[in-house]
N, C-alpha and C positions, 0 to 999 in steps of 0.2 A: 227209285221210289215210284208207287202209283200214285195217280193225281191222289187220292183219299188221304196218303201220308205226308203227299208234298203240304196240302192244305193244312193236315195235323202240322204240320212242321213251324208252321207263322204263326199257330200260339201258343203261350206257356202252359205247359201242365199243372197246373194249379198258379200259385202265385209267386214261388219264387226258380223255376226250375222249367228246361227245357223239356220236350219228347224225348225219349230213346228209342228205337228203330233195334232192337237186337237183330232180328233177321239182316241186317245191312250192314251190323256191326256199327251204328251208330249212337254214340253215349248220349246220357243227359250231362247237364252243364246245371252246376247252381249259382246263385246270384242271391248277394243280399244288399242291402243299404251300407251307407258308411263312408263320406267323404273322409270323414275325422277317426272314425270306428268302425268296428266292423258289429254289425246291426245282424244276427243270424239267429231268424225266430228257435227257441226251443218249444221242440213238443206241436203241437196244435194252436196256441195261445201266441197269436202272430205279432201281440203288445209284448211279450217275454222274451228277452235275447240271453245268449250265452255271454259268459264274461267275457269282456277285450275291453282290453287298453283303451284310453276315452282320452285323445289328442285334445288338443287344442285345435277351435273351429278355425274355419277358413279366416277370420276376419282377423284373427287373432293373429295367425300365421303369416297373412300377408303382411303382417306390420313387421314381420320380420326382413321382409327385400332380399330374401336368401333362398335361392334357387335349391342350391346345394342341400340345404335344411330340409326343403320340400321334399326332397328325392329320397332324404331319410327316411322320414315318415311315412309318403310312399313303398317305401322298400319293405319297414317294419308291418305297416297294412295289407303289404303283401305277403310278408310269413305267416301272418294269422289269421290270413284267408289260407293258404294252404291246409297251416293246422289243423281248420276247420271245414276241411272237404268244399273251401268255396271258391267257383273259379271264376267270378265275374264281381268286382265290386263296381255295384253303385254311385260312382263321385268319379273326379270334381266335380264340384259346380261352379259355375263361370261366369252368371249371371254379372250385371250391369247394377251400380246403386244408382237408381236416380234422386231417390229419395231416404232420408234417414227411417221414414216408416215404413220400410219393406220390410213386412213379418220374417222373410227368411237371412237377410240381409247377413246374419253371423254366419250364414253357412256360403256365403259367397266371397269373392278376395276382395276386390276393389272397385273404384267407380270409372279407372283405366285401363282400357282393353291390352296394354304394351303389358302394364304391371302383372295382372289379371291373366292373361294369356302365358307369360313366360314362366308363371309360377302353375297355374294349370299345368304345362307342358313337362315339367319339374317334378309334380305329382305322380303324375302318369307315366313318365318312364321309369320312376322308382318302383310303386306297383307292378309294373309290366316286367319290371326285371325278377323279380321271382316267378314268374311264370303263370302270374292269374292277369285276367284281363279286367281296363279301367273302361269307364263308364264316361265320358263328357257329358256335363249337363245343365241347361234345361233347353236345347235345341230349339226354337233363340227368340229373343223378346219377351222374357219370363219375368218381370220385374218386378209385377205385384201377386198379394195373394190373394185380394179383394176377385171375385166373379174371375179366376185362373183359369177354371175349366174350359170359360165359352167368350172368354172377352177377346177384341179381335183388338190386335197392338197395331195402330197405324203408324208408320213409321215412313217419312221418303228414302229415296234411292238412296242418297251419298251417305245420309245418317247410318242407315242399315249396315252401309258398307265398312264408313272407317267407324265405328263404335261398335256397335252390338254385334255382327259379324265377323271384326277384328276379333274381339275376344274371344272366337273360334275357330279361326281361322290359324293362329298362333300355334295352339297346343296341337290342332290336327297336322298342320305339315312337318311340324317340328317333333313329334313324339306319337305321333299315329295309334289312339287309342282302338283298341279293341272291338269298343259301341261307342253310339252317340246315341243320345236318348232323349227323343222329339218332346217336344213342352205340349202342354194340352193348351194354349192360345191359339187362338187366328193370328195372321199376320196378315194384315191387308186385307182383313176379312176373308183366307184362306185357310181351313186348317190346319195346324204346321204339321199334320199326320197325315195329309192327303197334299200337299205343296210340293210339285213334281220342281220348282224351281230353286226350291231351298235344301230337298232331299238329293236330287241328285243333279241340276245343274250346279249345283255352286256347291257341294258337297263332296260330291263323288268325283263331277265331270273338273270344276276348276283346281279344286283343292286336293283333289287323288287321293280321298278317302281310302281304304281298303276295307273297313271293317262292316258292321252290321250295323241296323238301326235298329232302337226298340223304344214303343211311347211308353211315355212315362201310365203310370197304371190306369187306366182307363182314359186316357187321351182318344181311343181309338174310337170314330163315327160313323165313317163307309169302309170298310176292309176293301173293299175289292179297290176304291179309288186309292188307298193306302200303299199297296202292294204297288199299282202303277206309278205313284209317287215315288216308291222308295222306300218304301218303312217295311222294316222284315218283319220282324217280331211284335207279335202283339202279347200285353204284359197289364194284368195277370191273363191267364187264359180263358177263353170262353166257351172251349170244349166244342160244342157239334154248331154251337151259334153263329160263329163266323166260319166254322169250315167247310160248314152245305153252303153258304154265300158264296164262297172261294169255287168250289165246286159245279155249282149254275153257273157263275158266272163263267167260268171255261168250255162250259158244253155250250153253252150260248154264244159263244163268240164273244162275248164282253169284255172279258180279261185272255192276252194272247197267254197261249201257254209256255212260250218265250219269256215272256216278264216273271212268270212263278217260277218255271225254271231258274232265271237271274236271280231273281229275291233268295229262292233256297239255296243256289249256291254260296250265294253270299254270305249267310248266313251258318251253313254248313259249314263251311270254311275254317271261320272263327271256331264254332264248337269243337269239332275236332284236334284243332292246336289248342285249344286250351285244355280239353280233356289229357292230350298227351303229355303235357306240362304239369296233370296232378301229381303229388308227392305224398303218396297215402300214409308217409310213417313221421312227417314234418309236425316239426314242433316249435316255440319259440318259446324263449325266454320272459316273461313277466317281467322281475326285476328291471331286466336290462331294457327294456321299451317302455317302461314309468319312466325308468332315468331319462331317455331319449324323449317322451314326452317336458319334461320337467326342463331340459335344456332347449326344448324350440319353444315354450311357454314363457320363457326367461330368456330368451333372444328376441321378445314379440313385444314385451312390455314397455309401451312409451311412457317415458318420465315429461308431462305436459308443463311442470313449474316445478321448481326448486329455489325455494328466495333464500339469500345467503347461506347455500350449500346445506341447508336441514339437513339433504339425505347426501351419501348413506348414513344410518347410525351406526354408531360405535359399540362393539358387541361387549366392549373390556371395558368400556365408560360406564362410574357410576351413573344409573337413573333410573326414574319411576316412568316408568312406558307404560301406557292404555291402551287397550284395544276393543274399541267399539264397535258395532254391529253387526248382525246375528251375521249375515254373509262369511265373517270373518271363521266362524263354526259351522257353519250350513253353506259352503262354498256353492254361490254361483257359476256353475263350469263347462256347461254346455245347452242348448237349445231344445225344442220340442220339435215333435213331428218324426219324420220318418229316418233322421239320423241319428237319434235317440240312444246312447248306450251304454251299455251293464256294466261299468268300470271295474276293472281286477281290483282294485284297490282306490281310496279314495283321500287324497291329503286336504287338511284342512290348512288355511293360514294361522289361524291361533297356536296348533299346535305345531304347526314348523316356525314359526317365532320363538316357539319356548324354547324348540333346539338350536336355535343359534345364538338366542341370549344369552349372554357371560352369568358370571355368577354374582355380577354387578348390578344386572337389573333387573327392578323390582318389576313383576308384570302384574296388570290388574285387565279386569274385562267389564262390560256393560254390554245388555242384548242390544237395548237402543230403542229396536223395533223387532216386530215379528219378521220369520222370512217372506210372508204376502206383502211385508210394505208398511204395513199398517203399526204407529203406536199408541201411546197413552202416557198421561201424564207422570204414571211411575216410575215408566221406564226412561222417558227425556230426563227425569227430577235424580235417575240414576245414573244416567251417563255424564250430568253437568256433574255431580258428584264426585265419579270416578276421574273424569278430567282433568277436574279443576284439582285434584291431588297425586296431577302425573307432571312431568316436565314437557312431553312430547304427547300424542294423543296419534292411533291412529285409527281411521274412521272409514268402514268399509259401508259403501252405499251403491247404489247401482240398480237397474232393473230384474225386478221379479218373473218368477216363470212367466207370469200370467201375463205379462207385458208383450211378449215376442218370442213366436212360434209360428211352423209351417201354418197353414191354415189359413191364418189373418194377418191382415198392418197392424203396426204401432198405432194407437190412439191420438197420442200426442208425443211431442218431441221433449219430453221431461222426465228427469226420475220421479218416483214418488213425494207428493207433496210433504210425508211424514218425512223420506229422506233429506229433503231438503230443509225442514223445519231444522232436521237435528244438526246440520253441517254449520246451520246460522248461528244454533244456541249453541254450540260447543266453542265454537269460534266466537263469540264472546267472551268466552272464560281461558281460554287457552288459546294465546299465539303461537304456539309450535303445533298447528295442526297439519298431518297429511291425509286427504284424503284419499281413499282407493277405490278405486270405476270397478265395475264388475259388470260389465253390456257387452252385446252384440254387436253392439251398431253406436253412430252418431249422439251425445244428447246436451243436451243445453244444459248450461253453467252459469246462471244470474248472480250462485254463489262465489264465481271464481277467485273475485281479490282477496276472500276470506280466508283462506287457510295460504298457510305457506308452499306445500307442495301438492301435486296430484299425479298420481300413478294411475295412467290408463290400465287396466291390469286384460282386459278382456274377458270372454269365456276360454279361462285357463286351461281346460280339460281337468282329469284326476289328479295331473299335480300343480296344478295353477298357485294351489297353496305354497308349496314348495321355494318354486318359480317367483312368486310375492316376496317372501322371505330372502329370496336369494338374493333379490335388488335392493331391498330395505338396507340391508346390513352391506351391501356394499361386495359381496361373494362372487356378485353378476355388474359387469359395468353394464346401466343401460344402453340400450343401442338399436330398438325399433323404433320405425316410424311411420308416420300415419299411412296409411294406402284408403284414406277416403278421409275429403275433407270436412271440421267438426264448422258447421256455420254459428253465426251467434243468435238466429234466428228461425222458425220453422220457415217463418214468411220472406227468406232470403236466398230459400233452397231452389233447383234449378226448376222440379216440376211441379213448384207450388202455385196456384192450388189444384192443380189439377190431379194431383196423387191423391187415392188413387182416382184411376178411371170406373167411372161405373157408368148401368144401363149399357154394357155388355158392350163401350166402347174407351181404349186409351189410346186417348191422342198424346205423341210423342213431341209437342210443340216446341220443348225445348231445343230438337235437333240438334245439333252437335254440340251444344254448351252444355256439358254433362260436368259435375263436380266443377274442380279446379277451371274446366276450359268458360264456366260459366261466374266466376267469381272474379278470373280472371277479366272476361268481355266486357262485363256490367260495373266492374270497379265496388267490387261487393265486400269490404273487407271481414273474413273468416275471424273465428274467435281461433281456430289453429288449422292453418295450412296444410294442404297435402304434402304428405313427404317430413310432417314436422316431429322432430323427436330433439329431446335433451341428453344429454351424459353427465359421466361426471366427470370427464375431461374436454377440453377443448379442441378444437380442430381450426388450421388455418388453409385456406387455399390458393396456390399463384403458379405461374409460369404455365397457362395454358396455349399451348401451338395447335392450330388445326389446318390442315390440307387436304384438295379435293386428289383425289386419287382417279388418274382416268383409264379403266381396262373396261375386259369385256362385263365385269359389274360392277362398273364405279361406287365409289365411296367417300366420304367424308372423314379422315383420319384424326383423330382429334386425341392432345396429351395435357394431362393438368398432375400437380403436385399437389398432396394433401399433405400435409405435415399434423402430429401429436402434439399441440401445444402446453398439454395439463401436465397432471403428476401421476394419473392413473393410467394404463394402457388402455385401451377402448378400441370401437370400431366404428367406424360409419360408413354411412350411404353416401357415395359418388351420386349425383342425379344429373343428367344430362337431358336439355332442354331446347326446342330447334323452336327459331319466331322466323317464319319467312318477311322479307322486307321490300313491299311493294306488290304484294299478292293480287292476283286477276278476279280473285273469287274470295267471298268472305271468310275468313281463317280463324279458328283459335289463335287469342294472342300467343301462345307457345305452347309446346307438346311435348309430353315425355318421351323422349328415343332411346334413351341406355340409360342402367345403376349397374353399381357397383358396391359390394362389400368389402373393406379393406380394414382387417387389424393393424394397428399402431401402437406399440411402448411409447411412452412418452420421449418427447425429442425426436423419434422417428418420422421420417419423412419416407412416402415412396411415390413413386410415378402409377399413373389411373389410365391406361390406355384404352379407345374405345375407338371401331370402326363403325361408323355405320351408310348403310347399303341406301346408296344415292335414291332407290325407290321410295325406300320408308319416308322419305322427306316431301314427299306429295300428297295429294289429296283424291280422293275417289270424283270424276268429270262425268256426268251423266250425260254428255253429250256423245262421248265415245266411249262409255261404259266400261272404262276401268279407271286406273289409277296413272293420273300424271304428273311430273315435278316441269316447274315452270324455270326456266332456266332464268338465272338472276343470284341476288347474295342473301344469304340464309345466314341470321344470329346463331352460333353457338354457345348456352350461357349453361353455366355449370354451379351446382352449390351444392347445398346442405336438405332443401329443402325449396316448392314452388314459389315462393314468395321470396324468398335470401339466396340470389343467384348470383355473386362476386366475379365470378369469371364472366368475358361476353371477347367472344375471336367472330368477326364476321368470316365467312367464305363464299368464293364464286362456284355455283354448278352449273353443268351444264342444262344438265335437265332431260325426260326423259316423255318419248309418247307427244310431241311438240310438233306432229306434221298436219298441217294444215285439214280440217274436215274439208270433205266434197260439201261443194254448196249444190242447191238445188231450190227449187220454187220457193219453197218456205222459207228461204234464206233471207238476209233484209240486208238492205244498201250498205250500213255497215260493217256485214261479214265482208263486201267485195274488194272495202278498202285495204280492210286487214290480211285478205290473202294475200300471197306473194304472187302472185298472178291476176291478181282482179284491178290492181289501180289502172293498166290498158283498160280494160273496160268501164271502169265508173261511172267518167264523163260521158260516155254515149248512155249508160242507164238512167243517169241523172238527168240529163237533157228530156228523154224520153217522155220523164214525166209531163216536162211541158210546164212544170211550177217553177224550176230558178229560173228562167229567163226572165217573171216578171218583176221579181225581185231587184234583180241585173239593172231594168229598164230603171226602175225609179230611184235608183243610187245614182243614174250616169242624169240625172234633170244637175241643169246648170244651175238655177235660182233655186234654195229652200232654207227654211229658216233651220236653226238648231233644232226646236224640237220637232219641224216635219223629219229631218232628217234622225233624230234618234227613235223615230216612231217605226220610220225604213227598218232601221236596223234591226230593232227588236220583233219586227217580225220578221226578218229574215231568219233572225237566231232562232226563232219559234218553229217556223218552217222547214230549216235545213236538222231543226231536231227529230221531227216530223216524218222526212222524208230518209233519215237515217236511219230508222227502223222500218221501215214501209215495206211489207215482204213483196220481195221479187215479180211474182204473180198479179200483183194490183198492177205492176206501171202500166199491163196494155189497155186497162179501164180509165186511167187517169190520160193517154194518150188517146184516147177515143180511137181505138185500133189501130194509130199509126203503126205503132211499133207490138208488133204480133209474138204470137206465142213460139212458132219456129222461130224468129228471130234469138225471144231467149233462151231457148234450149241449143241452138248454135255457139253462144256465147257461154253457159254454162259450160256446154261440151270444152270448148277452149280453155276456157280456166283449168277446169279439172284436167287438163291433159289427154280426155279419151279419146 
């Protein structure tokens, strides 16, 4: 390539498409949106996509805990990218809940990097196994949508590390997407499209990225500082804008032509194997990828209450069933903004209720409210109507478009007040009410003790209706559970108030007490815990063994028994949960390390085995700048869900990364003790200062009263507290030069062995 194509090369030709280079024989590459869909403008009009399948969002999905599922739907988004000549999609996205009003929140899994990460990983090698390449995103600290473009995510070291970098950390070594696609935030007041330490130190160099970078659509500030960063591609393109920049800057010596060379490679690389991987005569199936929508939508669905067994209904039982609120015709089933899409097809729940009702029951409907939210007195005076002349009622409420979308946060953490009005008045006149959720995200239930059941349903995708139906009636044992915890408050949530961040700064204050680890620390009790989901069968758990396993990468081997206690077959989540005991550094009370999904017939029992990798059990030490496990005995507790953990096996580890730092001047009198070589030295350091001796003095007087002597005392404690942090470097000021600075860089040297 000449520098002029190489520079062509780092931006998009238009907005959704690479260069092609025919003289070089090198192809263009398309790309559209679509964690859940595939989003591929028709024609000129970039708001208008072609039909595809319209999945169930990430949040919806995550409630499923099923890896396996993931890979489906990746798989199936991977044939209709081919179908449709596209070789790169857009998604996951990976992002962090801190807050239940993150406007994007339905398109992201969870508020745990383990959970979050593994189902990422899931994703992406489902899509990657047909042959188009996956997108990770929003490369990293993207959490709000308030001021996204320019607001700088301040975050410290360890936070960054085991949270918001876990969560990418996971799907890249484990499933090696394609791209990764830079967020338009600062980070540290950096921007993450010019941050040479998150593009390719911890990217590329620690994590052995292979693939390309691309910002997110106009993330991009300084191209030339970009390229030196690590960011290849710039998206949409800017034509001769940034490519004469690219171009000075290399004739000028500014940018080495070293670095463009590496970016274009790198980037070349990917296009090429994805180009060779097109399949110009591929097709898929419609039918058959609704169906596979319609079963990961109904694998997602949390049953949050069920008071004496309401659900499921009985399809061959006489009865007058209701079904209230327009959602229930006008399905809420996926998000705004740029994963937006043109479903093949579109199931309603009203009318897949009709198909599975017997010819026993009578169905009746009531709008309730409009689909903005909004009603009126006609329509409440209609549904108390329709209600009050049903046996069962069931009442679809939830947030409207206009609530949560790219763009902006949540307002408030509530449905509509009309919604809620209508859940109160119905539930006056009918005790068999079940309500049905239809949200993205988190939201408050002041209503809850009101009705008998509630069906988180999510945004279902196109067959979310279906999906509804299928668990009403009992077709589908429920069997998702939460992957982000529902609080009973906004003002209980981890980054309240400071979600969002605005004036163009978010402080991460929360620090590691993110979701569960933060309801967990503060004693905050949740209106429904992470991990929480209902069936209609029972599960019991016992006989957990766990042992440390010691090879060249020890482990924690741990075995629990679930047994089927009900009358229905079901499934649930294994969740495996690690509390260290007697931690050096302040800890989450416990951490998710391993799930499991496992079907059960009833009476069925099986064995839940789970290894996990003695690293995963520590925490990120910014002292020595990675991750270390503190040797000592770690809780293994196991359940259903983060709050109901029945099993608890302690075990010993050994521990990992435990050799003593090099001390040096800024060290202080209590590093010296706790080295394994510093207690010879102490007492000469401590003397030096020339402060306990006088301490010494006034303890050894023969004659003093009790409280002269408890006045000794407590300044002694004062002072040896004092002189236990006192860095190294002070003692030769405190010793009025006795004791010199070769003296302690002599005794340093000894310690450390040099």
């Amino acid at each position: 390539m000449t520098l002029k194509e190489k520079a062509t090369f780092m931006t998009g030709d238009g907005w959704w498409k690479t260069y092609a280079f025919p003289r070089l024989g090198v192809p263009s590459i398309f790309m559209t949106d679509g964690p859940h869909g595939l989003r591929k403008a028709s024609g000129s009009d970039i708001t208008a996509s072609v039909p595809a399948t319209c999945f169930p969002t990430a949040s919806c999905l995550a409630s499923s805990w099923d890896p396996s599922l993931l890979e489906q739907v990746g798989a199936a988004l991977g044939r209709e990218c081919q179908a449709n000549d596209v070789q790169l999609l857009l998604g996951p996205g990976n992002n962090l809940k801190r807050s239940p009003l993150g406007g994007r929140n339905f398109e992201y899994f969870s508020e745990d990097p383990l959970l979050g990460g593994k189902l990422a990983a899931a994703h992406i090698r489902g899509v990657q196994s047909e042959g188009v390449g996956a997108t990770l995103k929003h490369y990293v600290a993207n959490e709000q949508e308030y001021e996204r473009i320019a607001s700088s995510s301040n975050i410290d070291e360890r936070t960054l590390r085991e949270i918001y970098l876990r969560a990418f950390e996971i799907p890249v070594k484990e499933a090696q997407p394609d791209a990764v696609m830079c967020s338009y935030n600062r980070l540290n007041g950096v921007p993450v499209s010019e941050d040479p330490w998150s593009l390719d130190q911890v990217l590329r160099k620690e994590w052995g990225f292979q693939g390309f970078v691309v910002s997110d659509w106009g993330a991009v500030r300084d191209r030339v500082k970009g390229i030196q960063a690590g960011l290849n591609l710039e998206m949409p393109g800017s034509k001769a804008y940034n490519r004469d920049k690219i171009i000075r800057a290399v004739k000028k010596g500014q940018l080495k032509i070293q670095q463009l060379n590496e970016a274009a490679a790198q980037l070349l690389a990917v296009v090429l194997k994805l180009a060779q991987s097109r399949k110009p005569f591929a097709t898929f199936d419609p039918v058959v990828h609704h169906r596979l929508a319609r079963q990961a939508a109904a694998e997602s669905l949390v049953l949050l209450k069920n008071e004496k067994n309401l659900l499921p209904l009985n399809p061959a039982k006489k009865m007058r069933l209701a079904v209230l609120g327009a959602f229930a015709k006008e399905s809420r089933y996926q998000g705004g903004g740029s994963s937006q899409v043109n479903p093949t097809r579109l199931d309603c729940a009203y009318d897949e209720i009709s198909k599975l009702a017997g010819p026993q029951i009578r169905l009746s409907y009531a709008e309730g409210y409009r689909f903005d939210g909004s009603t009126t007195p006609a329509l409440l005076a209609e549904s108390r109507k329709v209600a009050r002349q049903s046996d069962v009622s069931l009442l679809f409420v939830g947030l409207p478009d206009s609530y949560e979308s790219e763009g902006f946060d949540r307002s408030n953490f509530d449905i509509p007040k009309d919604h809620q009005k209508l859940v109160e008045e119905v539930a006056k006149i009918q005790p068999n009410l079940v309500v049905v959720l239809m949200n993205g995200s988190s939201v408050s239930m002041p209503w809850l003790k009101k009705p008998k059941a509630v069906l988180e349903a999510w945004l279902g995708g196109q067959a979310g209706g279906g999906a509804i139906a299928d668990v009403l009636f009992g077709l589908v044992n429920p069997c998702g559970k939460l992957a982000e915890t529902f609080p009973k408050r906004l003002e209980d949530t981890p980054a309240y108030p400071e979600f969002p961040g605005k004036n163009l700064e978010t402080h991460y204050g929360e620090g590691l007490y993110v979701g569960y680890r933060h309801y967990d620390i503060r004693k905050i009790e949740p209106l429904f815990p992470f991990g929480y989901g209902l069936s209609y069968t029972t599960f019991a758990y016992s006989q957990i063994k766990a042992s440390y396993k010691s090879s060249s990468t020890p482990s924690v081997h741990v075995e629990v028994t679930v047994k089927n206690t009900g009358k229905k077959a079901g499934k649930e989540i294994v969740q495996l949960y690690v509390h260290e005991q007697n931690p050096e550094t302040p800890r989450p009370e416990k951490e998710l390390k391993a799930f499991a999904k496992v079907y059960l017939q009833p009476g069925e029992s099986k064995k839940v085995v789970f290894d996990i990798p003695e690293a995963s059990l520590g925490y990120w030490d910014n002292l020595i700048h990675g991750r270390k496990v503190n040797p000592g005995v770690y809780d293994i507790l196991v359940g259903p869900n983060s709050r109901h953990l029945p099993l608890v096996k302690s075990v010993r580890v050994k521990g990992l990364n435990n050799r003593p730092l090099p001390l040096n001047e800024k060290s202080m009198l209590k590093d010296v003790i706790r080295h394994p070589k510093g207690n010879a030295y102490y007492q000469t350091l401590l003397q030096a200062t020339g402060l306990a001796g006088a301490i010494g003095k006034g303890l050894k007087k023969e004659k003093m009263s009790a409280r002269e002597r408890a006045d000794i005392e407590k300044a002694a404690r004062s002072l040896m507290a004092f002189l236990s942090e006192l860095p190294l470097d002070r003692i030769g000021g405190f010793s009025e030069g006795k004791f010199g600075d070769d003296q302690l860089r002599k005794i340093l040297k000894n310690i450390n062995g040099l």
